[in-house]
N, C-alpha and C positions, 0 to 999 in steps of 0.2 A: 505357527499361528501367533507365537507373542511379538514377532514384529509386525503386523499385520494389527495387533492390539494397539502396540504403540505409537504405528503411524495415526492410528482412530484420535488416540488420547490428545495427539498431538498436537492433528489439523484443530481436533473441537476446541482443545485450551488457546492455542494460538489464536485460532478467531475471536474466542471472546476478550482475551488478551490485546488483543486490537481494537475490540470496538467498544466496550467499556469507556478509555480515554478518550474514543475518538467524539464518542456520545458526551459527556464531560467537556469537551474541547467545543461542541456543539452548543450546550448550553449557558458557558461559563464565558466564551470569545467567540463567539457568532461565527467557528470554523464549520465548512471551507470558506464562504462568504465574505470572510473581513478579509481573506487571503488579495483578494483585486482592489478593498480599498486604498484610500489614499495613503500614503507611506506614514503620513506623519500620525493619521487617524491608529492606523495599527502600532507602532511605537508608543502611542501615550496608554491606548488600550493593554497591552500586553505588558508595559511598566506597570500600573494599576494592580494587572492581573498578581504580579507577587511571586513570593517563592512557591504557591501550591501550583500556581499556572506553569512555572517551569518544569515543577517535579510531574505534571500532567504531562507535558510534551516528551517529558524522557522516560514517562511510560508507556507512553505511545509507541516511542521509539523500539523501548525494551523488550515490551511484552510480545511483540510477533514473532520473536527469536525460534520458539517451539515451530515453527513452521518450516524457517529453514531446514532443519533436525528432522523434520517430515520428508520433504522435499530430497535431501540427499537419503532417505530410506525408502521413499517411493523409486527412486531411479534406480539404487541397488536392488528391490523387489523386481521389476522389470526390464531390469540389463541385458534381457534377451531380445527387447525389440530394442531395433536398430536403433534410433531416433533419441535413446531415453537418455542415454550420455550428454548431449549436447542440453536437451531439454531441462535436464536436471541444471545446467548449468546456469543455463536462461534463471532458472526461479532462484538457486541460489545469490547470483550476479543484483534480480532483481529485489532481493530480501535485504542484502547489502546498500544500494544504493539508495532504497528509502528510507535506513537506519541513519544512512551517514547525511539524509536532507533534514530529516526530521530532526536529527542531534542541533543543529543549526538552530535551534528553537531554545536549545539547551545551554549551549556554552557562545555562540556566538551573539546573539540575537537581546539577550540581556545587557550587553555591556552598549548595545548602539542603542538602545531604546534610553538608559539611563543617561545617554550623553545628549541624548534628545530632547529628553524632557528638561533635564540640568542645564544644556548649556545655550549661549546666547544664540541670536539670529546665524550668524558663520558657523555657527557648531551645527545647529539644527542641520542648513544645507549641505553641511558634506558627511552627518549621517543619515539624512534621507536619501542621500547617493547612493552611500556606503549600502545601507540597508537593499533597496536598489537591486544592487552587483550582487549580494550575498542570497538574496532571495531568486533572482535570474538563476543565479549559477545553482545552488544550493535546495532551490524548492523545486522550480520551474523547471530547468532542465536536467539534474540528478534525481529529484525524487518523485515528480510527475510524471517525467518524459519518459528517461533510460526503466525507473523503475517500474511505473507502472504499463508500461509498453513489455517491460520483460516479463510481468506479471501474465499479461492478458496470452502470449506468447505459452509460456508454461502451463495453463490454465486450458486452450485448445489442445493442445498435444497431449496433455492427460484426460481430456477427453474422448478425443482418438484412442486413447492405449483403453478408455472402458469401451469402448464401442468394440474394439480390436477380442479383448477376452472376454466380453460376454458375462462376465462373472455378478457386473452390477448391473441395475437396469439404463438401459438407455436411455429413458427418457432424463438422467441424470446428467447423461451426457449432455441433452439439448439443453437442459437448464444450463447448465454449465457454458456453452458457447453462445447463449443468445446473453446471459450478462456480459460475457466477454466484448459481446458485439457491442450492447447497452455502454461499458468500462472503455472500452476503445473510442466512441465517440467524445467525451468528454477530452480527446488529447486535443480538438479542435480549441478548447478555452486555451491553451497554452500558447499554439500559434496566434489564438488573438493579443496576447499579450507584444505581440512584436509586428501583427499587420491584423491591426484596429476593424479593417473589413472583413476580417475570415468569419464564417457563417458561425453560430455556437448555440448549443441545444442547452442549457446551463443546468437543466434539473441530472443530463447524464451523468457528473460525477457521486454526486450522492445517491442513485437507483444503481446503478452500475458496480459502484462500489459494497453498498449494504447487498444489493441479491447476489455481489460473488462471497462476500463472508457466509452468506446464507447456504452458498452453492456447497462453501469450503466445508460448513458443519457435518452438510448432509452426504459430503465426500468421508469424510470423517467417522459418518455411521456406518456408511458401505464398508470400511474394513474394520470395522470391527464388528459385522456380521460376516465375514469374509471366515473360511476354515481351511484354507488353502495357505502354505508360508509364499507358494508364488503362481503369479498369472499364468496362463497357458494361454498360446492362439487356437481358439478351435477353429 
Protein backbone atom coordinates (compact mmCIF):
# COMPACT_ATOMS: atom_id res chain seq x y z
CA UNK A 1 0.00 0.00 0.00
CA UNK A 2 2.81 2.66 0.75
CA UNK A 3 3.71 2.59 -2.88
CA UNK A 4 0.37 3.12 -3.96
CA UNK A 5 0.57 6.22 -1.26
CA UNK A 6 3.49 7.54 -2.90
CA UNK A 7 2.67 7.34 -6.32
CA UNK A 8 -0.88 9.64 -4.89
CA UNK A 9 1.75 11.99 -3.10
CA UNK A 10 3.49 12.29 -6.26
CA UNK A 11 1.07 12.76 -9.25
CA UNK A 12 -0.76 15.57 -6.69
CA UNK A 13 2.65 17.48 -5.75
CA UNK A 14 3.85 17.11 -9.28
CA UNK A 15 0.91 18.76 -10.76
CA UNK A 16 0.64 21.43 -8.64
CA UNK A 17 4.56 21.78 -8.99
CA UNK A 18 3.62 22.45 -12.68
CA UNK A 19 1.03 24.60 -12.49
CA UNK A 20 1.76 27.09 -9.93
CA UNK A 21 4.75 28.52 -12.42
CA UNK A 22 2.87 27.88 -15.31
CA UNK A 23 -0.02 30.16 -13.74
CA UNK A 24 3.01 32.79 -12.74
CA UNK A 25 4.33 32.44 -16.30
CA UNK A 26 0.63 33.31 -17.32
CA UNK A 27 0.28 36.28 -15.53
CA UNK A 28 3.71 37.75 -15.31
CA UNK A 29 4.75 37.04 -19.60
CA UNK A 30 1.40 36.45 -21.25
CA UNK A 31 2.72 32.53 -21.55
CA UNK A 32 1.61 30.46 -23.81
CA UNK A 33 0.48 33.42 -25.92
CA UNK A 34 3.65 35.61 -26.25
CA UNK A 35 5.14 32.08 -27.29
CA UNK A 36 3.83 32.84 -31.41
CA UNK A 37 4.67 36.51 -30.99
CA UNK A 38 7.09 38.36 -32.82
CA UNK A 39 10.82 37.29 -31.81
CA UNK A 40 11.88 40.62 -31.08
CA UNK A 41 8.46 41.40 -28.98
CA UNK A 42 9.29 38.30 -26.82
CA UNK A 43 13.18 38.98 -26.28
CA UNK A 44 12.66 42.54 -25.01
CA UNK A 45 9.63 41.12 -22.78
CA UNK A 46 11.59 38.40 -21.19
CA UNK A 47 14.81 40.78 -20.80
CA UNK A 48 12.49 43.14 -18.70
CA UNK A 49 11.11 40.00 -17.06
CA UNK A 50 14.62 39.70 -14.95
CA UNK A 51 16.05 37.17 -12.79
CA UNK A 52 12.51 36.19 -11.13
CA UNK A 53 11.29 35.40 -14.80
CA UNK A 54 14.16 33.03 -15.14
CA UNK A 55 14.02 31.52 -11.79
CA UNK A 56 10.10 30.99 -12.80
CA UNK A 57 10.82 29.07 -16.07
CA UNK A 58 13.38 26.73 -14.12
CA UNK A 59 10.56 26.06 -11.87
CA UNK A 60 8.62 25.11 -14.28
CA UNK A 61 11.02 23.05 -15.54
CA UNK A 62 12.01 21.54 -12.05
CA UNK A 63 8.98 21.09 -10.35
CA UNK A 64 7.32 18.25 -12.57
CA UNK A 65 10.28 16.00 -11.61
CA UNK A 66 7.90 14.10 -8.96
CA UNK A 67 5.88 12.89 -11.88
CA UNK A 68 8.53 11.17 -13.55
CA UNK A 69 9.26 9.22 -10.06
CA UNK A 70 5.36 8.47 -10.35
CA UNK A 71 5.48 7.31 -13.79
CA UNK A 72 8.44 4.78 -13.30
CA UNK A 73 6.34 3.48 -9.96
CA UNK A 74 3.14 3.29 -11.93
CA UNK A 75 4.70 1.03 -14.61
CA UNK A 76 6.50 -1.19 -11.85
CA UNK A 77 2.95 -1.32 -10.01
CA UNK A 78 1.60 -2.76 -13.31
CA UNK A 79 4.48 -4.72 -15.03
CA UNK A 80 1.96 -7.33 -15.36
CA UNK A 81 0.20 -5.92 -18.17
CA UNK A 82 1.94 -6.20 -21.30
CA UNK A 83 1.96 -2.65 -22.56
CA UNK A 84 3.17 -0.94 -19.30
CA UNK A 85 6.94 -1.24 -20.19
CA UNK A 86 7.08 0.57 -23.17
CA UNK A 87 4.32 3.16 -21.74
CA UNK A 88 6.22 3.92 -18.91
CA UNK A 89 8.79 4.83 -21.12
CA UNK A 90 6.77 7.09 -23.34
CA UNK A 91 5.89 9.33 -19.96
CA UNK A 92 9.33 9.02 -18.79
CA UNK A 93 11.00 10.11 -22.49
CA UNK A 94 8.07 12.62 -22.45
CA UNK A 95 9.01 14.20 -18.76
CA UNK A 96 12.63 14.46 -20.11
CA UNK A 97 12.03 16.25 -23.08
CA UNK A 98 9.96 19.08 -21.86
CA UNK A 99 12.49 19.58 -18.90
CA UNK A 100 15.21 19.80 -21.42
CA UNK A 101 12.76 22.60 -23.79
CA UNK A 102 11.63 24.46 -21.03
CA UNK A 103 15.48 24.69 -19.44
CA UNK A 104 16.01 26.59 -22.79
CA UNK A 105 14.18 29.52 -21.04
CA UNK A 106 16.83 29.10 -18.37
CA UNK A 107 20.31 29.16 -19.58
CA UNK A 108 20.00 29.71 -23.20
CA UNK A 109 17.24 32.13 -23.92
CA UNK A 110 18.77 34.90 -21.32
CA UNK A 111 21.87 35.39 -23.00
CA UNK A 112 20.10 36.15 -26.78
CA UNK A 113 17.55 38.23 -25.27
CA UNK A 114 20.41 40.38 -23.66
CA UNK A 115 22.22 40.62 -26.86
CA UNK A 116 19.02 41.82 -28.21
CA UNK A 117 18.04 44.25 -26.48
CA UNK A 118 22.06 45.50 -26.07
CA UNK A 119 23.22 45.15 -29.37
CA UNK A 120 22.99 47.26 -32.63
CA UNK A 121 20.59 46.70 -35.87
CA UNK A 122 23.30 43.30 -37.12
CA UNK A 123 23.19 41.94 -33.59
CA UNK A 124 19.52 42.23 -33.12
CA UNK A 125 19.07 40.19 -36.82
CA UNK A 126 21.17 37.39 -36.04
CA UNK A 127 19.71 36.93 -32.44
CA UNK A 128 16.23 36.97 -33.60
CA UNK A 129 17.44 34.14 -35.91
CA UNK A 130 19.44 32.75 -33.36
CA UNK A 131 16.30 32.90 -30.98
CA UNK A 132 14.41 31.46 -33.99
CA UNK A 133 16.46 27.99 -34.41
CA UNK A 134 16.57 27.69 -30.57
CA UNK A 135 12.79 28.05 -30.00
CA UNK A 136 11.94 25.68 -33.28
CA UNK A 137 14.29 23.17 -31.99
CA UNK A 138 14.10 23.51 -28.37
CA UNK A 139 10.27 24.70 -27.62
CA UNK A 140 8.36 23.59 -30.73
CA UNK A 141 9.73 20.45 -31.59
CA UNK A 142 11.46 18.92 -28.28
CA UNK A 143 9.10 20.18 -25.67
CA UNK A 144 5.57 20.71 -27.69
CA UNK A 145 5.80 18.00 -30.10
CA UNK A 146 8.02 14.79 -28.88
CA UNK A 147 7.04 15.82 -25.19
CA UNK A 148 3.67 16.51 -25.17
CA UNK A 149 2.68 13.94 -27.82
CA UNK A 150 4.56 11.32 -25.43
CA UNK A 151 2.52 12.79 -22.75
CA UNK A 152 -0.87 12.44 -24.20
CA UNK A 153 0.42 8.75 -25.37
CA UNK A 154 1.09 7.82 -21.66
CA UNK A 155 -1.91 9.38 -20.38
CA UNK A 156 -4.43 7.01 -22.85
CA UNK A 157 -2.49 3.84 -21.99
CA UNK A 158 -2.97 4.42 -18.26
CA UNK A 159 -6.26 5.00 -18.90
CA UNK A 160 -6.68 1.72 -20.40
CA UNK A 161 -4.67 0.03 -17.59
CA UNK A 162 -7.78 1.71 -15.06
CA UNK A 163 -10.46 0.79 -17.33
CA UNK A 164 -8.33 -2.81 -17.56
CA UNK A 165 -8.36 -3.34 -13.33
CA UNK A 166 -11.51 -1.87 -12.50
CA UNK A 167 -10.01 -0.76 -9.32
CA UNK A 168 -10.75 3.07 -9.95
CA UNK A 169 -13.83 4.35 -11.46
CA UNK A 170 -14.14 4.70 -15.17
CA UNK A 171 -15.57 7.41 -15.58
CA UNK A 172 -11.72 8.69 -14.65
CA UNK A 173 -10.77 7.00 -17.41
CA UNK A 174 -13.02 9.03 -19.82
CA UNK A 175 -11.92 12.15 -18.27
CA UNK A 176 -8.73 11.28 -18.81
CA UNK A 177 -8.84 10.52 -22.53
CA UNK A 178 -11.17 13.16 -23.66
CA UNK A 179 -8.38 15.92 -22.28
CA UNK A 180 -6.06 13.87 -24.02
CA UNK A 181 -8.21 14.24 -27.16
CA UNK A 182 -8.79 18.18 -26.06
CA UNK A 183 -4.07 18.10 -25.34
CA UNK A 184 -3.69 16.43 -28.75
CA UNK A 185 -5.38 18.83 -30.75
CA UNK A 186 -3.46 21.79 -29.78
CA UNK A 187 -0.21 19.86 -31.59
CA UNK A 188 -2.12 21.43 -34.79
CA UNK A 189 -0.45 25.24 -33.50
CA UNK A 190 2.93 23.54 -33.98
CA UNK A 191 2.54 22.50 -37.54
CA UNK A 192 1.13 25.99 -38.12
CA UNK A 193 4.28 27.40 -37.10
CA UNK A 194 5.90 25.80 -40.44
CA UNK A 195 2.57 25.71 -42.78
CA UNK A 196 0.83 29.02 -41.97
CA UNK A 197 -2.60 27.25 -43.38
CA UNK A 198 -2.96 24.34 -41.11
CA UNK A 199 -6.38 24.58 -39.32
CA UNK A 200 -5.68 25.54 -35.17
CA UNK A 201 -8.28 25.50 -32.38
CA UNK A 202 -5.91 27.88 -30.25
CA UNK A 203 -8.00 27.76 -26.87
CA UNK A 204 -6.89 23.70 -26.98
CA UNK A 205 -3.55 24.16 -25.44
CA UNK A 206 -4.46 25.77 -22.38
CA UNK A 207 -8.12 23.55 -21.76
CA UNK A 208 -6.21 20.52 -22.77
CA UNK A 209 -3.40 21.09 -20.67
CA UNK A 210 -5.22 22.55 -17.24
CA UNK A 211 -8.04 19.55 -17.46
CA UNK A 212 -5.02 16.90 -17.85
CA UNK A 213 -3.14 18.46 -14.60
CA UNK A 214 -6.82 18.35 -13.32
CA UNK A 215 -7.08 14.57 -14.60
CA UNK A 216 -3.36 13.95 -13.11
CA UNK A 217 -4.69 15.31 -9.30
CA UNK A 218 -7.69 13.12 -9.44
CA UNK A 219 -5.36 10.24 -10.73
CA UNK A 220 -3.39 10.90 -7.75
CA UNK A 221 -6.39 10.55 -5.30
CA UNK A 222 -7.46 7.17 -6.93
CA UNK A 223 -4.22 5.66 -5.47
CA UNK A 224 -4.25 6.79 -2.62
CA UNK A 225 -7.65 5.38 -1.86
CA UNK A 226 -6.27 2.43 -3.61
CA UNK A 227 -5.54 -0.68 -0.68
CA UNK A 228 -4.23 -3.00 -2.97
CA UNK A 229 0.19 -2.75 -3.40
CA UNK A 230 -0.86 -4.04 -7.14
CA UNK A 231 -3.56 -3.99 -9.93
CA UNK A 232 -5.14 -7.23 -10.90
CA UNK A 233 -7.12 -7.84 -14.42
CA UNK A 234 -10.57 -8.96 -13.40
Amino acid sequence: MKTNKWIGFLLIIGSIGVFVPYAVLAMSFEYPDILRQNAGVVLTKFHEGGASLILTWWAFAILGIPLLVAYVLIGKQWKHLPFMSWVTTFGVISGVAQIFGLLRWVFVIPVIAQDYVMGNEVVKQSTVTSFKVVHQLGGVLLGEHIGQLFTIVWSVMVCVAILKSKLMPSWLSIFGIISSCIYLMAQAELFATVIPAFPVWEPAGFIGSTLWLVWLVMLGVGFLKLKVTQVTIL
